[in-house]
C-alpha positions as CSV (number, residue, x, y, z in Angstrom):
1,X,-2.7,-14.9,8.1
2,X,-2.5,-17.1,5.1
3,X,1.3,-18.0,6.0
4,X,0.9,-21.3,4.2
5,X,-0.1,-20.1,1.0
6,X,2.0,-17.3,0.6
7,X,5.2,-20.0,1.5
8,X,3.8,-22.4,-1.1
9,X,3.5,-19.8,-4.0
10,X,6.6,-18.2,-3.2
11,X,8.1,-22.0,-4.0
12,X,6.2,-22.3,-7.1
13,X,7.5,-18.8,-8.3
14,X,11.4,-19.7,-7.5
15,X,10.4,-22.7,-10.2
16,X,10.7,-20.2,-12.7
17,X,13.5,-18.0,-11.5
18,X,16.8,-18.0,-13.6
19,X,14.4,-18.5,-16.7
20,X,15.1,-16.5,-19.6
21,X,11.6,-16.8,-21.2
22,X,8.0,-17.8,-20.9
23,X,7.3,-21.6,-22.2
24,X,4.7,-24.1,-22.2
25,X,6.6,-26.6,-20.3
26,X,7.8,-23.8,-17.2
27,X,4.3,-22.5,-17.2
28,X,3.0,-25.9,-16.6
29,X,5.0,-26.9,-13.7
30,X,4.6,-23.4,-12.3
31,X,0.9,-23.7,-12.1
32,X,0.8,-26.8,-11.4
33,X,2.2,-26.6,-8.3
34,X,0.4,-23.0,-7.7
35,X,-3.0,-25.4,-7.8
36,X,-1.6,-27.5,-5.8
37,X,-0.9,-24.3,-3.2
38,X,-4.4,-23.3,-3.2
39,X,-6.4,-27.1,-2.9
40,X,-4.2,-27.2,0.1
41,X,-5.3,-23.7,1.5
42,X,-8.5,-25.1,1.5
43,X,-10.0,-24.0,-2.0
44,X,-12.1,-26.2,-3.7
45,X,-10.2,-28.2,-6.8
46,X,-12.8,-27.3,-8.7
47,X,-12.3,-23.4,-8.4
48,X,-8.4,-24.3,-7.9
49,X,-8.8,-25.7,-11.4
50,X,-10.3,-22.6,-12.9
51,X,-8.0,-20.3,-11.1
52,X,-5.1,-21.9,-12.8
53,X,-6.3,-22.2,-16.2
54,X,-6.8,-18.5,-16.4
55,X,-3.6,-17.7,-14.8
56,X,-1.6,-20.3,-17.7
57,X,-3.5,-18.3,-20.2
58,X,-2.8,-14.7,-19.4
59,X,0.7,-16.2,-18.8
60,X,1.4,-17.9,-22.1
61,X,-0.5,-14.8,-24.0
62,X,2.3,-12.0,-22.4
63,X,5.5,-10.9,-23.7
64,X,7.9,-11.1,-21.4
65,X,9.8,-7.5,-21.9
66,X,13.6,-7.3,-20.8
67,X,13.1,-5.6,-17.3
68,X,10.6,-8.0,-15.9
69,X,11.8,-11.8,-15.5
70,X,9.4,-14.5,-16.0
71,X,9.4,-15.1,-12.8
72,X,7.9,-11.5,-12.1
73,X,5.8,-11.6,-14.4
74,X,3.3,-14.6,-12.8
75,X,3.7,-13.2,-9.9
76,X,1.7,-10.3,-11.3
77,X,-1.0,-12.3,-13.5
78,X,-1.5,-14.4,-10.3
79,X,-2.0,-11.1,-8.1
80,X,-4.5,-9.9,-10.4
81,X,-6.3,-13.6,-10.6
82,X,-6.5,-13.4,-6.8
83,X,-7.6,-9.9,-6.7
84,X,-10.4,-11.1,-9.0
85,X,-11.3,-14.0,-7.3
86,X,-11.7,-12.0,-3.8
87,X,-14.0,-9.8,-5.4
88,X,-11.4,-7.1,-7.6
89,X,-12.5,-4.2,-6.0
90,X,-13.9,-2.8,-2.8
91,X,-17.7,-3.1,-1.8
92,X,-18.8,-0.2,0.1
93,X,-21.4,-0.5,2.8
94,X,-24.8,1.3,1.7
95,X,-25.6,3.6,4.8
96,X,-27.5,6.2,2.6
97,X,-30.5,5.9,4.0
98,X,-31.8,8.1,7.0
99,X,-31.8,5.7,9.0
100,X,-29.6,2.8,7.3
101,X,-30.7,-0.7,8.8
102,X,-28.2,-3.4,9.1
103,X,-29.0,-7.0,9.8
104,X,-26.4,-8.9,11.2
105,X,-26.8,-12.5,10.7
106,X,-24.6,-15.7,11.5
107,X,-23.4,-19.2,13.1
108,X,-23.5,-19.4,16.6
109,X,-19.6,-19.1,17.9
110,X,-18.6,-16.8,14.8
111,X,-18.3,-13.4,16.1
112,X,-21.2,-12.0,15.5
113,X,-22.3,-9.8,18.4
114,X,-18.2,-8.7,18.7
115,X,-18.4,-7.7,14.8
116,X,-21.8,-5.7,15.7
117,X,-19.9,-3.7,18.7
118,X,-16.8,-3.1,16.0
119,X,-19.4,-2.0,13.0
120,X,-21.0,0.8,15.6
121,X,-17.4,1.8,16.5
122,X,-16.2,1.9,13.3
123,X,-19.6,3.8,11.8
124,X,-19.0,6.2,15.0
125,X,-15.3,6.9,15.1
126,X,-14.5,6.7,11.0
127,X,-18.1,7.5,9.2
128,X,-19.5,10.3,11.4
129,X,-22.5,8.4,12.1
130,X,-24.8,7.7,15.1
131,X,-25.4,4.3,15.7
132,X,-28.2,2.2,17.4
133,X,-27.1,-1.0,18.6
134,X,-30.0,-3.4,18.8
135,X,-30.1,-6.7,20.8
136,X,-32.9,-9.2,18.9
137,X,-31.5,-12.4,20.5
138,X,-33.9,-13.6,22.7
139,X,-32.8,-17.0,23.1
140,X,-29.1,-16.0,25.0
141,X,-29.3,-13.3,27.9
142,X,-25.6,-13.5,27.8
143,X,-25.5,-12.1,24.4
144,X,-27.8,-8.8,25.4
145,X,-25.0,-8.3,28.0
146,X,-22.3,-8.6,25.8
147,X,-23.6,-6.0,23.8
148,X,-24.4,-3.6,26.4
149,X,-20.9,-3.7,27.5
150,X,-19.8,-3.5,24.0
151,X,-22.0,0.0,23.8
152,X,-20.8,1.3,26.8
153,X,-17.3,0.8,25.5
154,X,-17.8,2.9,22.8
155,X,-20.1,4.8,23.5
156,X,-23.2,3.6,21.5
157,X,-26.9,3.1,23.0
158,X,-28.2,-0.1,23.1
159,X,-31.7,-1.4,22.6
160,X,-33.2,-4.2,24.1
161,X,-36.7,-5.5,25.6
162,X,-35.3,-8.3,28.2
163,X,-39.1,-9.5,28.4
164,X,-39.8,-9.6,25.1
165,X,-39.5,-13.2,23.6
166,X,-40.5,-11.5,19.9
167,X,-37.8,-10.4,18.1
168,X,-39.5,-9.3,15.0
169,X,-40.9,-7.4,17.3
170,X,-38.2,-6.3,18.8
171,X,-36.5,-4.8,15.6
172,X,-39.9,-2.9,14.9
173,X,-40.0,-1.1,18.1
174,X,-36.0,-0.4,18.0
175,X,-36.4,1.3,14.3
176,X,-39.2,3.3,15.7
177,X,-36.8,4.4,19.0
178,X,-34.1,5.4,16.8
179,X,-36.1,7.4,14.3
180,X,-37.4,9.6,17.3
181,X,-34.0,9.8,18.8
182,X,-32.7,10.5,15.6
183,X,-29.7,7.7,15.1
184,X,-28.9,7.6,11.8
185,X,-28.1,3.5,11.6
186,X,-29.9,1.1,13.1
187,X,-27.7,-2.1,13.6
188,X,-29.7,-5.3,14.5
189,X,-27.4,-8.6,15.9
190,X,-30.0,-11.4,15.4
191,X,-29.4,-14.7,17.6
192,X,-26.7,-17.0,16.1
193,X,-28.2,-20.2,14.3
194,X,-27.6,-23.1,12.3
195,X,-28.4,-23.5,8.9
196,X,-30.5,-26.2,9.1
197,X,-32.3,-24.9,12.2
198,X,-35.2,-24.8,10.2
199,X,-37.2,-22.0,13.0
200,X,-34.6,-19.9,13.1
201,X,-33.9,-19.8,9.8
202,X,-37.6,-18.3,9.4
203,X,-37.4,-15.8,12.3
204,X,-34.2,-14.1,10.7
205,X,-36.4,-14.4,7.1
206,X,-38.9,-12.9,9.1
207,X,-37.0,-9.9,10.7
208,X,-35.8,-9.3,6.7
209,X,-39.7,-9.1,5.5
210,X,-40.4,-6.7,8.7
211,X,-37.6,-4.4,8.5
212,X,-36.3,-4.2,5.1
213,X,-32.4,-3.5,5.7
214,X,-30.2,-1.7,3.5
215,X,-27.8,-4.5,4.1
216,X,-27.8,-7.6,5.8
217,X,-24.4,-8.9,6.9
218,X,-23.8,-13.1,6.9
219,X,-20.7,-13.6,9.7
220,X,-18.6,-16.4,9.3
221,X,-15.7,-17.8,11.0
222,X,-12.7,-17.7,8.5
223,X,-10.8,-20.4,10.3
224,X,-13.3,-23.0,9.4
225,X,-12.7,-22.8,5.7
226,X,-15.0,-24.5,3.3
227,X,-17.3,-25.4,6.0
228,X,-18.0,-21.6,6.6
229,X,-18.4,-21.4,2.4
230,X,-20.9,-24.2,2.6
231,X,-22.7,-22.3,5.6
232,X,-22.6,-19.1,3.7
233,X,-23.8,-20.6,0.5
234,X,-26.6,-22.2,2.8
235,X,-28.0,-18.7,4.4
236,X,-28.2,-16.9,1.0
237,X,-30.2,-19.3,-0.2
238,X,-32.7,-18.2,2.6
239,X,-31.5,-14.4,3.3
240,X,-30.2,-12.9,-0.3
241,X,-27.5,-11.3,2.0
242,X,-25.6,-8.6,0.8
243,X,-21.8,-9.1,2.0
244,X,-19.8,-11.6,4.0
245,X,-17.8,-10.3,7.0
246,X,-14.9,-12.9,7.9
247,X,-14.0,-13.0,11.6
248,X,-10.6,-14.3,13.3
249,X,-8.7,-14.2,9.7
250,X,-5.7,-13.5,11.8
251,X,-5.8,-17.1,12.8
252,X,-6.4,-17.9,9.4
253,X,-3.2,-19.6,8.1
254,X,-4.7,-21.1,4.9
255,X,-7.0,-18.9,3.5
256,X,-9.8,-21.0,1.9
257,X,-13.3,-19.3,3.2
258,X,-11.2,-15.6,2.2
259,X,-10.4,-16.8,-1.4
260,X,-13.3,-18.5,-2.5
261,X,-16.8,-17.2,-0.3
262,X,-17.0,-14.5,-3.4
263,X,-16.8,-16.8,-5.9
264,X,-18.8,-19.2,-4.8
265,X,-22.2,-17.2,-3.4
266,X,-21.4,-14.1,-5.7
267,X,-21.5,-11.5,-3.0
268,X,-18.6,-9.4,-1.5
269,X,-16.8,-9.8,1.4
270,X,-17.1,-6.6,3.1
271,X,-15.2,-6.6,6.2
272,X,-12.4,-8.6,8.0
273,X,-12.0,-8.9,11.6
274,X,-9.3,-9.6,13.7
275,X,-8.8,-10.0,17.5
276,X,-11.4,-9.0,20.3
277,X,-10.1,-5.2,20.0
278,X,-12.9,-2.8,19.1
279,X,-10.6,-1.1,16.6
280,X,-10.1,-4.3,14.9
281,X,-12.1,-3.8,11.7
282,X,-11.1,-3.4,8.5
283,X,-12.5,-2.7,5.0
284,X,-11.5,-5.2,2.8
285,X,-9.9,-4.4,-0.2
286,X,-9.2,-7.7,-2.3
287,X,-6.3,-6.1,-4.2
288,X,-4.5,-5.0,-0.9
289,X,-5.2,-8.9,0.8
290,X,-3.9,-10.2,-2.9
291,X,-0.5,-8.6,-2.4
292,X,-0.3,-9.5,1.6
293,X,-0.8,-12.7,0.3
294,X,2.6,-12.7,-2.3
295,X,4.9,-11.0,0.2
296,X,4.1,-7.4,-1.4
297,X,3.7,-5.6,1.4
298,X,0.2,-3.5,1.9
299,X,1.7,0.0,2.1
300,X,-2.1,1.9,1.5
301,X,-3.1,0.1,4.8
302,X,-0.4,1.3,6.8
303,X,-0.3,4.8,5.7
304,X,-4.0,4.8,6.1
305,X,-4.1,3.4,9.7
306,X,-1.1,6.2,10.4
307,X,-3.2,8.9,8.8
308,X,-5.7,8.1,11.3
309,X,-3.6,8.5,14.1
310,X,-1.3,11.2,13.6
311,X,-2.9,14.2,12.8
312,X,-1.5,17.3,10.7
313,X,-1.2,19.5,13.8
314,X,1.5,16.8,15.7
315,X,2.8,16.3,12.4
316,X,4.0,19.6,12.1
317,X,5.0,20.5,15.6
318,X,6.6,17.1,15.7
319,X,8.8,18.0,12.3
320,X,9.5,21.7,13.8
321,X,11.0,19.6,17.0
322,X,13.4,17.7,14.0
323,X,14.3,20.5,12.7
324,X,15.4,22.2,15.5
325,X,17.0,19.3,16.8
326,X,15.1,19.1,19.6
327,X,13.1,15.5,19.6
328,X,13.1,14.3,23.2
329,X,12.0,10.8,24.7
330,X,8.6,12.5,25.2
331,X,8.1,13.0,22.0
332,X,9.4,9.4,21.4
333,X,7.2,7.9,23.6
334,X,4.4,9.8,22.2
335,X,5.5,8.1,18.3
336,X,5.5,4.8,20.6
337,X,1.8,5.2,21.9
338,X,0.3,6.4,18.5
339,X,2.2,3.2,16.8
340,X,0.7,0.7,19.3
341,X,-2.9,2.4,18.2
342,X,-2.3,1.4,14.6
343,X,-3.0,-2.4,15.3
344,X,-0.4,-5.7,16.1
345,X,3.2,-5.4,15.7
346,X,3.8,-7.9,13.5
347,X,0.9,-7.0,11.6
348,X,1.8,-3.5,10.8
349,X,5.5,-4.9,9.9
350,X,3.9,-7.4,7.2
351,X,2.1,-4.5,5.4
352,X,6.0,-3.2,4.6
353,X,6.8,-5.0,1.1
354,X,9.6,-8.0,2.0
355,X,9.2,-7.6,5.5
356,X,6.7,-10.3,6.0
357,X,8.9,-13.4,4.7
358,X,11.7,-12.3,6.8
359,X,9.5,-11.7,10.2
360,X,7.0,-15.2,10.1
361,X,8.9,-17.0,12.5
362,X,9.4,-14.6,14.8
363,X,7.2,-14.3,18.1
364,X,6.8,-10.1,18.0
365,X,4.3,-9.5,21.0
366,X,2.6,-6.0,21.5
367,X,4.5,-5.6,24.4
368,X,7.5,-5.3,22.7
369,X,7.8,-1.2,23.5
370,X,7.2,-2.2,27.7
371,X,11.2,-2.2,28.3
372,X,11.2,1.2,26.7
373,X,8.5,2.5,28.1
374,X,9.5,1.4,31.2
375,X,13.0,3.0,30.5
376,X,11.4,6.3,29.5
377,X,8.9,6.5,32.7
378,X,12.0,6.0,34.9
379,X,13.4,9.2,33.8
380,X,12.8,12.8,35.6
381,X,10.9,15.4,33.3
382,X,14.6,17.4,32.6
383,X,15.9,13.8,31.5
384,X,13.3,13.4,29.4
385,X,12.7,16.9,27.7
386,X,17.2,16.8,27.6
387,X,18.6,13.6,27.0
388,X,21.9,14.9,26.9
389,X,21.8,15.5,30.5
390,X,21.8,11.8,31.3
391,X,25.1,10.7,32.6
392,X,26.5,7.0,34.0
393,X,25.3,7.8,37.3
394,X,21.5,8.5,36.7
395,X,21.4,5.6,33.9
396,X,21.8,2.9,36.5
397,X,19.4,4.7,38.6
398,X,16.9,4.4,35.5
399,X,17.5,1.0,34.9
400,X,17.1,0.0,38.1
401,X,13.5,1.8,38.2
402,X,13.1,0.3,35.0
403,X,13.8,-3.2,36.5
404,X,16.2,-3.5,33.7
405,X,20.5,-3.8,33.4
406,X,22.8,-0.6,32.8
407,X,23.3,-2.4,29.7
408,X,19.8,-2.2,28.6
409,X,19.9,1.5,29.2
410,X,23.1,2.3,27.4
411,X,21.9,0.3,24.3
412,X,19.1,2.0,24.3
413,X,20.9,5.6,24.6
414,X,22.9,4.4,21.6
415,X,19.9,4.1,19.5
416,X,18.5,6.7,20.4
417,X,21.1,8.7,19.6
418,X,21.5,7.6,16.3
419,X,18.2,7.8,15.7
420,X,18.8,11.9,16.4
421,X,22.1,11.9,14.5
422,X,19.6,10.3,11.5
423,X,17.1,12.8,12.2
424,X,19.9,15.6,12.1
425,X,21.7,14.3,8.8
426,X,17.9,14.4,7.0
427,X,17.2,17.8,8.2
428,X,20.5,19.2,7.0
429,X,20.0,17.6,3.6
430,X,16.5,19.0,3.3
431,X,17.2,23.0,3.7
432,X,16.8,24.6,0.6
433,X,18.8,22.0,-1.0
434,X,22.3,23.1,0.8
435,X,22.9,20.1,2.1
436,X,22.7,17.9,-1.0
437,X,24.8,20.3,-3.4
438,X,28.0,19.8,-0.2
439,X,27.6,16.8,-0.9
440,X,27.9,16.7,-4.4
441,X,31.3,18.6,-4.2
């Protein structure tokens, strides 16, 4: 996700490294090549241009004090520039109303009915709300399927009038269902369209006038770039929709359609989707994305995502384990499975500041915990619950259940064991401060 850009900024910050001072002449280059950066990543010169002319006057206007280097320093102004130009702060979906309705609208391909399956989940699971799903595409049976297995996934109702061919009609009756059945949001995924499908442009005008949502959602597929700005520019022209929702911008290496959709139609982009997982949807924050995008890390997402998997009461049974020097490979396979729930690997390494430069090139596949697992299920219940018990004798007989090499399995013992040594050296520092005043003497 926007791996170009972030390598191309990164080389036009090292232009200024070793510089004692702000000047005209290192500014210049510096932002020249930072417009270059962005052009590239698909942004339009135009909004390149302005981009960079506010980001060589905030930077010529600073003082550069002693404990931040120049080169520090633009990093910073062009954070906040790119913050601003994604929208500067977080747009909140409006589901106040009893029931909220929420048109989704979109190309056909984008990832529109999968978005409408992850909104229901995400309204369900994180919001305490009772969705209604709402199939109004009559045009593609394929896509009233999709959503009913999408529903039954999560376990979301899902409306839909196979012989009706009306899907104004459609929307009407499904507000009326969910009012008696009291759902609480109403989510309607219209049929994907063109923009200058000139019929279907006025049946999703249409469905607008009849229903009245609270919000209506444009969908658009990050990795076409400007293209998907021009589409989105197109349908609010004809919708007035409220936020953008950007689909597959894990695939997006450049970043155009992220960094300019806000500027260009002036309405937020509300949520980001990545992968076919229904857990895959994220709120998005435009300062968070802004420091993903320098190689700063996103350390509010991660703790966020982990807050949502570990709850207090592991927590503290988990930290009495520690304490007592007790932790296990069940409870390590247990920190394993909550981990994997948090998202991809390699995404969930990039939100750690500095990690993501240093891990781009590397192929780090979600089945990178299978050898351990594997390793771990080989084991009895005593092994497990005493790892000390584990001698030469039954590590060969867990590696080969494992399907793995004793050498595997000793490694593995190793760091695991230092892990606990770790684990030991913390607790003993953190009693009453005993541990820290020995070593001070």
């Amino acid at each position: 996700m926007f791996e170009s850009l972030s390598e191309r900024l990164d080389s036009a910050f090292k232009q200024l490294k070793g510089e004692g001072r702000i000047s005209e002449i290192n500014v210049a280059s510096t932002v020249k090549e930072i417009r270059r950066a962005l052009v590239d990543a698909d942004v339009n010169y135009k909004i390149a241009k302005d981009f960079t002319d506010r980001v060589r006057e905030k930077a010529l206007g600073e003082k550069v004090i002693t404990a931040i280097s120049p080169s520090q320093l633009m990093v910073k102004i062009v954070k906040d520039e790119l913050a601003a130009l994604m929208g500067g702060a977080e747009a909140e979906l409006d589901t106040k109303s009893n029931p909220s309705i929420i048109l989704i609208a979109g190309l056909q391909g984008s990832g529109k009915t999968t978005f409408s399956g992850k909104l229901a989940n995400f309204l369900k699971t994180k919001k305490g709300k009772k969705p209604l799903l709402v199939a109004a595409d009559i045009y593609r049976p394929a896509a009233i399927d999709q959503l009913k297995v999408l529903g039954e996934q999560i376990g979301v109702e899902v409306y839909n009038e196979p012989e009706n061919k009306n899907a104004v009609q459609i929307a009407q009756n499904a507000i009326q269902h969910a009012k008696q059945n009291n759902y609480n949001v109403i989510i309607i995924d219209t049929a994907g369209r063109l923009a200058v499908d000139e019929v279907m442009m006025i049946e999703v005008a249409n469905i607008k006038t009849a229903v009245k949502p609270n919000e209506i959602l444009f969908v658009v597929d990050a990795m076409t770039g400007q293209d998907a700005v021009n589409t989105a520019k197109a349908f609010n022209e004809r919708l007035d929709f409220s936020g953008v929702v950007l689909t597959k911008l894990d695939g997006d290496t450049r970043g155009g359609a992220a960094l300019t959709i806000k500027y260009t139609v002036e309405k937020p982009i509300k949520f980001v989707s990545m992968g076919e997982k229904l857990d895959t949807l994220d709120v998005f924050y435009p300062e968070r994305m802004a420091q993903r995008i320098l190689g700063m890390g996103d350390i509010t997402t991660l703790v966020e995502r982990a807050q949502e998997q570990f709850n207090e009461e592991q927590a503290k049974k988990l930290e009495k384990k520690i304490r007592q020097n007790q932790f296990d490979f069940d409870d390590f396979r247990e920190q394993l499975q909550q981990i994997k729930k948090m998202g991809n690997l390699k995404d969930l390494m990039g939100m750690i500041p500095g990690v993501g430069k240093a891990i781009k090139d590397l192929d780090i596949s979600d089945d990178a915990f299978k050898g351990i697992e594997a390793m771990i299920g080989s084991m009895t219940p005593q092994e497990r619950g005493n790892p000390d018990v584990i001698d030469g004798s039954r590590r060969k007989r867990i590696a080969k259940g494992a399907g793995k090499e004793i050498q595997d399995v000793n490694q593995f013992m190793k760091q695991f064991d230092q892990m606990r040594q770790m684990m030991k050296m913390m607790n003993k520092f953190g009693t009453g401060g005993k541990g820290l005043k020995a070593l001070g003497r």
